[in-house]
N, C-alpha and C positions, 0 to 999 in steps of 0.2 A: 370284204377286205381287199381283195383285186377283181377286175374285170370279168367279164363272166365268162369269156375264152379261154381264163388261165385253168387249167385243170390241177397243174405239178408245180412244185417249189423246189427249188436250189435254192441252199446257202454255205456260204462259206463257214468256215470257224474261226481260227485266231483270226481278230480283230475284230469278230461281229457276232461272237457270243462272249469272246474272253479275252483278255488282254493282261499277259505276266500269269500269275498266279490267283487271278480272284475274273469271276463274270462279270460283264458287264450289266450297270444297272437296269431291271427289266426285262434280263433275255432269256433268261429262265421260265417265267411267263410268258413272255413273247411265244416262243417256239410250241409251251402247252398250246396258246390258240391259234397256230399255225397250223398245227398235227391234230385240230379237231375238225380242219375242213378241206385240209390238203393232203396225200402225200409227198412226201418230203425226203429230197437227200442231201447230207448236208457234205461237201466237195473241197478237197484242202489239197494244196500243193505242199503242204510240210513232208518232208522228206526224214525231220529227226526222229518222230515215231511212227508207228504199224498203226493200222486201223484201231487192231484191239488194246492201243497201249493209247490212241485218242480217245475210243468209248469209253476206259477206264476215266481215264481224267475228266471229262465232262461230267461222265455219272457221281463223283466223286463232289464236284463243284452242285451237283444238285440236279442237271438238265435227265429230261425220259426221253433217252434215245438208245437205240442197241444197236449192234454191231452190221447189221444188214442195211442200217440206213446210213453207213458211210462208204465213200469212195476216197480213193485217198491217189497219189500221182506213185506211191509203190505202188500198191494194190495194180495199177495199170501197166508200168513197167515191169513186174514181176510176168502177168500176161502176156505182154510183147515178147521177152525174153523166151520163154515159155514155145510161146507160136513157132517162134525163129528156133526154136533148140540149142540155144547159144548161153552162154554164160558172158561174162565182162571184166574189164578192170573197173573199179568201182572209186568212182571218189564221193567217198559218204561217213557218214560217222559211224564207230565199229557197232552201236546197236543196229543202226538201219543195215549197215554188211548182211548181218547174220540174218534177215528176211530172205536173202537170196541163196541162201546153203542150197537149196534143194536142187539148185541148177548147177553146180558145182562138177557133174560127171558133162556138160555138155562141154563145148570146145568154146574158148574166150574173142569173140568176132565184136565186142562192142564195148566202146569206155562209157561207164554211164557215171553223170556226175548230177549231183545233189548239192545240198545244203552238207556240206562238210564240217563243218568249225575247225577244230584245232586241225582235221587232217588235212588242211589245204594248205600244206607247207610247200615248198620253194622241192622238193625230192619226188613227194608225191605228185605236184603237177608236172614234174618235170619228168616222170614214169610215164605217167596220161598223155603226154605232147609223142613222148617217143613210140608209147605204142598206136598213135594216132598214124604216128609216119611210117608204121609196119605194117599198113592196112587196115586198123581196125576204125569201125565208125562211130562219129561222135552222136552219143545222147542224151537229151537236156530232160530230166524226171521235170525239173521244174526251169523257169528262167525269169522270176522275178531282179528286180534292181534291190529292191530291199525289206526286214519286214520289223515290224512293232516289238523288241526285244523285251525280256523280264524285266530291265529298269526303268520300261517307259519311255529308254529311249530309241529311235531308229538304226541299223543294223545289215553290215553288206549282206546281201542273200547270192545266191547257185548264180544266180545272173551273169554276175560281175566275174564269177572266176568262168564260168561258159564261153563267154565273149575273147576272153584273154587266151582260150584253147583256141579257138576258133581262128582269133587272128594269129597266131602262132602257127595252126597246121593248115589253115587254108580253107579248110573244111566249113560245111552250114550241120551245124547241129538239128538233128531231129528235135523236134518239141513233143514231151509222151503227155504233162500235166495242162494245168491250162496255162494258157487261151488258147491249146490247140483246139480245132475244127472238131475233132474224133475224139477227145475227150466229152465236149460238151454233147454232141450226139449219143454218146454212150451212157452218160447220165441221166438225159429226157428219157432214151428208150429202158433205164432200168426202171421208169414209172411207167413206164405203159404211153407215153406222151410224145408226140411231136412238140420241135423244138419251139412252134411258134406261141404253145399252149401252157408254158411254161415261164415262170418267174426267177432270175436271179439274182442275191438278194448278199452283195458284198461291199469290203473297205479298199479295193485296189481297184485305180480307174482304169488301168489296163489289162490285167490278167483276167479281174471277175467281170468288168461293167464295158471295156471293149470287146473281149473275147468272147461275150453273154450275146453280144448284139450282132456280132457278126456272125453266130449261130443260128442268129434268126428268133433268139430270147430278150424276151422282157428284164432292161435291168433297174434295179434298185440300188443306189449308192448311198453308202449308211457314212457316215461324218464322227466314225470310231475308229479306233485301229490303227494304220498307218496313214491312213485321208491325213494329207493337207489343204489348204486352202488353193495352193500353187499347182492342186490335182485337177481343178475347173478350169485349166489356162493352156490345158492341150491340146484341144480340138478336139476334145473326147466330151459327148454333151449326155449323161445318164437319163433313162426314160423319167427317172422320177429320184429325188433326193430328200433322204430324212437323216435326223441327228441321230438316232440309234436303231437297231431292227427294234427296241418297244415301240418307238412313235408310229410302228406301221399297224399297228392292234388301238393306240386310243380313237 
């Protein structure tokens, strides 16, 4: 299926097993004969659920994967926070808040902003800028520009309101999700894997398929999900390109 260097598999999920409310055709199979000769984690910057509210939904959709084989960009932010003994001002949606209760008695030393939806009002960002200017540091869970929405259609993501704190406090936002460096390193090593032995296997030509490669990973660019055609015209060239993660099993 890959080269005989690859040991581990990364792959993303929305966009490259599911797209809205229904899998994509194939990938439900696909990932069975992926996980007969690989293991496997599959790596998501969504910020609106917890790992165990993604396993729910996949296994739900039909896919055999459990909770140990996801990482997720809280799951890593939750950790940081953690490290540092700090809690945050939080700009997230009130489910994903409530992942972070447990940090709640540390002291608030960081804005960490997400995929928000309705909470990226004009008060709420304008809370986050002010306490940017009271010292506290800015951090990106994720920083995508946009993702594959339930209608099918495309959708601002954390990116776009990131950029807009950034240029307003002055400040360079940490990056906790991918295409950071320490994301991706931290994934190969939960398979036991250097990063060079390793496959990943996404629809974003910059988060998954630049930030794969400049890890020192094998990428695979699937042409589901948010892929346009306008994503081959960056200077971003994927090691390999198929129309969906099934075409990489026939």
């Amino acid at each position: 299926m890959f080269s005989k260097n690859i040991k581990a598999v990364l792959c993303d999920i929305g966009g490259v097993l599911y797209v809205g409310d229904a899998p994509i055709d194939g990938a439900i199979e696909a990932v069975a004969q992926i996980k007969k000769h690989y293991p496997i984690r599959f790596i998501t910057n969504t910020t609106q659920k917890t790992g165990a509210q993604v396993v729910k939904k996949l296994q739900e959709f039909g896919f055999n994967i459990c909770e140990d084989e996801v990482i997720t960009a809280l799951d890593m932010t939750q950790m940081f926070l953690q490290k540092n003994q700090s809690s945050a001002q939080f700009l997230l949606t009130d489910n994903a808040m409530h992942f972070f209760d447990s940090l709640k008695e540390y002291p608030s030393n960081y804005v960490v902003v997400g995929d928000a939806q309705d909470n990226f009002s004009y008060k709420n960002l304008n809370h986050a800028f002010r306490k940017l200017q009271q010292g506290s540091q800015l951090i990106a869970i994720a920083n995508n520009r946009y993702f594959k929405d339930s209608d099918n259609e495309l959708s601002l993501d954390a990116g776009c309101f990131v950029s807009a704190l950034e240029y307003a406090s002055g400040q360079k936002a940490q990056l906790i999700g991918k295409p950071s460096l320490e994301f991706y390193q931290l994934a190969a090593a939960s398979l036991k894997a250097q990063p060079n032995e390793c496959v990943m296997i996404g629809d974003d030509i910059e988060s998954d398929i630049e930030g794969a490669q400049k890890a020192g990973i094998f990428s695979i660019l699937v042409k589901t999900g948010k892929f346009t055609e306008t994503d081959l015209e960056k200077g971003i060239t994927p090691n390999q390109t198929f129309e969906s993660i099934h075409d990489l099993i026939l």
